[in-house]
C-alpha positions, -999 to +999 in steps of 0.1 A: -005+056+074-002+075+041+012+063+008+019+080-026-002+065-052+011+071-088-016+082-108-002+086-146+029+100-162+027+136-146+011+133-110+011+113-079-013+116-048-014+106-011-036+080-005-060+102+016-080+129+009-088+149+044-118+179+049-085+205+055-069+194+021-093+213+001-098+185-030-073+161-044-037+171-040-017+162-069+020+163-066+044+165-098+081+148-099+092+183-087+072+177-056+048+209-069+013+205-063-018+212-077-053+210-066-081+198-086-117+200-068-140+166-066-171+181-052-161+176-013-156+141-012-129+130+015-120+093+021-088+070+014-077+059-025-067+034-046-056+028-072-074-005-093-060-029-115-076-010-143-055+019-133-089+035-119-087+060-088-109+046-063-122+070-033-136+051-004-157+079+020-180+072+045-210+073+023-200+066-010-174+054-034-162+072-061-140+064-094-122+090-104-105+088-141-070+102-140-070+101-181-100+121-187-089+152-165-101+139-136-132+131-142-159+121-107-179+093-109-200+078-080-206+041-074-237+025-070-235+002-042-251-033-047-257-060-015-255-083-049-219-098-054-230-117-085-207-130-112-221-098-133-190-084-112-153-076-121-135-068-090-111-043-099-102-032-063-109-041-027-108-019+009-115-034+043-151-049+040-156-036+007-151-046-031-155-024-064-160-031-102-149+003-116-162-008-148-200-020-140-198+012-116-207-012-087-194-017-052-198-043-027-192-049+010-184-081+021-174-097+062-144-104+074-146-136+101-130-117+129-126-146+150-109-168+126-084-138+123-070-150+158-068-113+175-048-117+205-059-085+214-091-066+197-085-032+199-049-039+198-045-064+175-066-053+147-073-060+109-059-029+082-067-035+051-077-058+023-054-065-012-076-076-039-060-109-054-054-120-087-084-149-088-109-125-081-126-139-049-102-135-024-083-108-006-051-103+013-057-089+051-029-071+070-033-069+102-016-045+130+004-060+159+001-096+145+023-125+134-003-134+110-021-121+079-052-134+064-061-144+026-102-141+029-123-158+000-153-132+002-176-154-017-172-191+008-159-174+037-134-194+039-103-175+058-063-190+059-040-174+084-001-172+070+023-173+097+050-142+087+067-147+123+072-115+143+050-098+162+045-060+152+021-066+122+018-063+088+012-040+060+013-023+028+005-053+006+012-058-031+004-079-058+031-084-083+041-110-108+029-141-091+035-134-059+018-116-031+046-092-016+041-077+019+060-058+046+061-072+084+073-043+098+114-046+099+115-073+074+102-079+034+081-110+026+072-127-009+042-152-009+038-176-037+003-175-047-004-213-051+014-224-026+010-194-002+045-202+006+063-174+030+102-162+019+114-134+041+139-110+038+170-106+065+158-075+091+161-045+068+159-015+097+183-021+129+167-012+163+172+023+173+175+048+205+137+061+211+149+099+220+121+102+246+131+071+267+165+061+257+160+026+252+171+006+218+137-001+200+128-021+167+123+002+138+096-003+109+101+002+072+083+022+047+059+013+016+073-010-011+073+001-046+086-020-078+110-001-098+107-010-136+137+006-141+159-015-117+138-044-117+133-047-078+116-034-048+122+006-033+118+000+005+123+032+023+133+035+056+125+063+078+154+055+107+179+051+088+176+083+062+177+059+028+159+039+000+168+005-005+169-017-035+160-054-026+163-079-049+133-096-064+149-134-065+170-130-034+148-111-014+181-090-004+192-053-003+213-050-032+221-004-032+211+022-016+199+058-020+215+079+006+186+109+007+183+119+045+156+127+058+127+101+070+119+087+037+084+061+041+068+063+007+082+063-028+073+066-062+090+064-096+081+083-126+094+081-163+129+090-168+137+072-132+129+104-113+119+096-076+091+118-055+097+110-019+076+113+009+088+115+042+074+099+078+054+120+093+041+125+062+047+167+062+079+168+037+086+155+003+123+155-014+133+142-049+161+122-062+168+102-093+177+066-099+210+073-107+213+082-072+217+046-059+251+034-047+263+000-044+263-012-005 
């Protein structure tokens, strides 16, 4: 699934970067893009919590410097995980230090994961946590997610109830915020404590067979500017505004479309992307309307 990643004050990217695409595609709050050339590399991205942008390929990992015109930088990837190391970032399987220029793979205890169904039921992604050895792991077509600690091994399941998986995980404030699929989840991160939101997408009529289905929401994003969560959502043709405290939609941004990604830049202008990830539109926070 692609995400929009935003990368300083004038661009945004999609959190991939395929062979067709040509180099890093950089998309403005008008939705223009331009393309700036880093030497072939493809791979997913991040971005780190030193606001780094990290390219994960099949062979190497890259920072890239989105203040210093886009400067490339390849990691240097240690078997060492020593205390030399700041973890600014973490993939599935894989930690990075954009600092020390160092990355890291580490293993994920599949079968304490409880996979119903392996092939089916499968692991998505890691969310490096605040306390630096531990990660957050989503995982497709489960009820549970995982917090990992990389350097005992040690692996928790939380229960998030449901059965369609998680994803799209996201540190903020003290809490480790997470979509299961129709619904929004906080996680306090000392108790690990689960507070879920009321179903946020109704079920639907799949055009190809007719029957009502459940839905899935897009990728959170905090709003600084409204001081709560963006959740778009693709079926219904909107962006919602969920309350931080209450965990509850409070307005609305009736866009059309099938909005799944979102970010905000200064000024409260909004770059959408829409599912299946071939159209963006814009709108404004002003936009919102009470519900």
């Amino acid at each position: 699934m692609e995400m929009l990643l935003r990368l300083n004050r004038d661009y945004a990217s999609l959190s991939w970067v395929h062979p067709k695409d040509g180099g890093l595609r950089l998309f403005d709050r008008n939705a223009t893009m331009t393309l700036r050339d880093i030497g072939g590399r493809t791979g997913s991205l991040k971005v780190d919590n030193r606001g780094q942008l990290i390219l994960r390929g099949k062979s190497e990992t890259t920072s890239i410097d989105t203040t210093a015109d886009f400067e490339v930088v390849d990691l240097r990837h240690s078997q060492s995980r020593g205390d030399q190391a700041r973890w600014s970032a973490a993939f599935l399987n894989l930690l990075v230090d954009s600092v020390s220029g160092v990355a890291s793979s580490f293993s994920i205890d599949r079968d304490a994961l409880n996979l119903m169904d392996p092939g089916y039921t499968e692991p998505t992604d890691a969310t490096l946590l605040p306390n630096g050895d531990e990660v957050a792991v989503t995982i497709v077509r489960s009820q549970h997610m995982a917090i990992v600690n990389f350097v005992t091994g040690e692996t928790r399941l939380l229960n998030l109830a449901g059965s369609y998986g998680n994803s799209d995980a996201v540190v903020e404030e003290d809490a480790l915020w997470v979509v299961n699929y129709d619904t929004f989840c906080r996680i306090d991160l000392e108790t690990l404590q689960v507070r879920a939101s009321p179903k946020l997408q109704a079920q639907y009529r799949d055009p190809q067979y007719g029957l009502m289905t459940s839905a899935f929401v897009g990728v959170p994003r905090i709003s600084p500017s409204l001081n709560g969560w963006l959740i778009p959502r693709p079926y219904s043709g909107d962006v919602l505004l969920v309350s931080k405290d209450a965990l509850r939609p409070e307005r609305r941004l009736p866009c059309g479309g099938h909005p799944y990604a979102i970010v905000e830049f200064d000024e409260g202008d909004l770059l959408i992307l829409n599912h299946p990830f071939d159209s963006f539109q814009t709108a404004t926070i002003g936009q919102f309307v009470d519900l």
